[in-house]
Each structure stands twice: as C-alpha cells, then as structure tokens.
N, C-alpha and C positions, 0 to 999 in steps of 0.2 A: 528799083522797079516796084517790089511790093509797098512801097510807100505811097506811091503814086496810085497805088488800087484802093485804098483804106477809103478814100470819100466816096469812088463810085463804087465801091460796094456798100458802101453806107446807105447812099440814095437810093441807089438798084431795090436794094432788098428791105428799104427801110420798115413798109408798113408787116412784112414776115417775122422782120427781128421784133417791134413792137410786141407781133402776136403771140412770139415765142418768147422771150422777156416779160412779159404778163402773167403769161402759164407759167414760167418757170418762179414769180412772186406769189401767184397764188399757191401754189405746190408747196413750200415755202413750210413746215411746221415750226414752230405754231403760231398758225395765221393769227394776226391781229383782225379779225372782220369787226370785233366790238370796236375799233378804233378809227379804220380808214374803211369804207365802203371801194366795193370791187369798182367802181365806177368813176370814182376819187382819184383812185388807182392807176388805173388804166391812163385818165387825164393829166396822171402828173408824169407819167411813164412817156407818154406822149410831146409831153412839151420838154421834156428834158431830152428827148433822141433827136431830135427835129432841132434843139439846139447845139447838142454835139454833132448831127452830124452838118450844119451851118460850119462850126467851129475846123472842121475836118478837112474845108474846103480851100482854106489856107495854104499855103507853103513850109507851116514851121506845125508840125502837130505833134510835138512832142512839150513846148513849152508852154504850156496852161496860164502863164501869167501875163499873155500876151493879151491886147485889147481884142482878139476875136472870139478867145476863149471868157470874154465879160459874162456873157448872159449864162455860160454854162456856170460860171462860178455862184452870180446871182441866184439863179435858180437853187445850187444845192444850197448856198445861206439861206432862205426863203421855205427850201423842205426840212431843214434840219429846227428850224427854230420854229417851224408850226409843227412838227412831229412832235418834238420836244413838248409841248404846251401840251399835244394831245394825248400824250403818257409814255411815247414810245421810249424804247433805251437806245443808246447810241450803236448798239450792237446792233438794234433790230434798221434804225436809221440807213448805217452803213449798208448793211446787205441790202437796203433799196439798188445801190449801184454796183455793188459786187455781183450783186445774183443776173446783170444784164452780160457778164464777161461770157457765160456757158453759149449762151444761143450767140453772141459777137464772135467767138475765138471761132465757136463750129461752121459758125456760114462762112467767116475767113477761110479755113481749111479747105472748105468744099470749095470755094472761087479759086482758090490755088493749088490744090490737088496736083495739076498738071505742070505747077512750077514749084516742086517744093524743097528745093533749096531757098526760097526766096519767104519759107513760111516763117522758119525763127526771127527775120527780122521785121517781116511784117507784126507778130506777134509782140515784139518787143515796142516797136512804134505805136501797137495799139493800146 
C-alpha cells in the first residue's frame, strides 16, 4: 500500500517539496553562491523532481536502471559534470540530492501518519 502512495504524493505535494528542497539547499553551509546562482538552483532542482517524480509513476520504483528512470539518470550525469567544470566537490555535488531526502521522508510521514505501520516500507521504497 505505501508503495502505491510514493507517486501521488510526489505529484500532490510536488511544487511544496520543491519549495522546501530549495530552502533546505540554500540553508545548506557553506553555500557555494560564487558558483551556482540561487536561480540556477532552483532550475535544476526543478527539472530533476518533475523527473523523479515522472520516474515514480512506474510500477518498479525501486530499480533505477530501468528505461523510465533514463532522464533521471541523464539529468544527474549532466549536473555532475557541469558542477564539476564549475568547481564544486563531489561532496558538495552529492548533497545536491541527499539534502532533497529531509523535506521527501517529512511530507511522506505527514501523508502517512494515520498508516504508520506502512511508513518503514514506504521509506525504504523511497
């Protein structure tokens, strides 16, 4: 059942997660602002959730190597080797997608609060 929730709460809540996935890269010490502009940001933040959660809409959301998870893969090759050029370190790269887990795991919580036996594996699927 919690598997079955992970896309529409993807979509539901998509433009929230965005705005709190944002806040939580800008908050972020210590910002790189000499490298990516807060607006860069936001754009790349944007196009990468809008294709995860494409990817989400799937049947199999656990296997990434699968052709619907393409453009999500696409996209991180594409931010990693223009960060890279742009000076960042691979630590700072990564946390581009680690730092979206906080506002992702929390809004799961909150959609499943009232089922939460159902929260570990939804967590684990996400």
């Amino acid at each position: 059942m919690a598997k079955s929730r992970i896309p529409n709460v993807l979509q539901t809540h998509q433009e929230e997660l965005l705005e709190a996935w944002v806040r939580e890269q800008l908050a972020e010490a210590p910002r790189r602002a000499d490298l990516i502009a807060e607006s860069d940001l936001r754009q790349q933040s944007a196009e990468f959730l809008e294709a995860f959660c494409q990817a989400t809409q799937s049947d199999n959301l656990t296997d990434i190597m699968t052709s619907q998870w393409g453009e999500v893969r696409e996209i991180l090759t594409r931010l990693s080797h223009s960060r890279t050029q742009q000076g960042f370190t691979s630590w700072e790269t990564a946390r581009f997608v680690l730092s979206l887990k906080q506002p992702w795991f929390a809004r799961l919580s909150q959609e499943l609060e009232q089922e939460l036996e159902t929260l570990p594996d939804a967590v684990w699927a996400a």
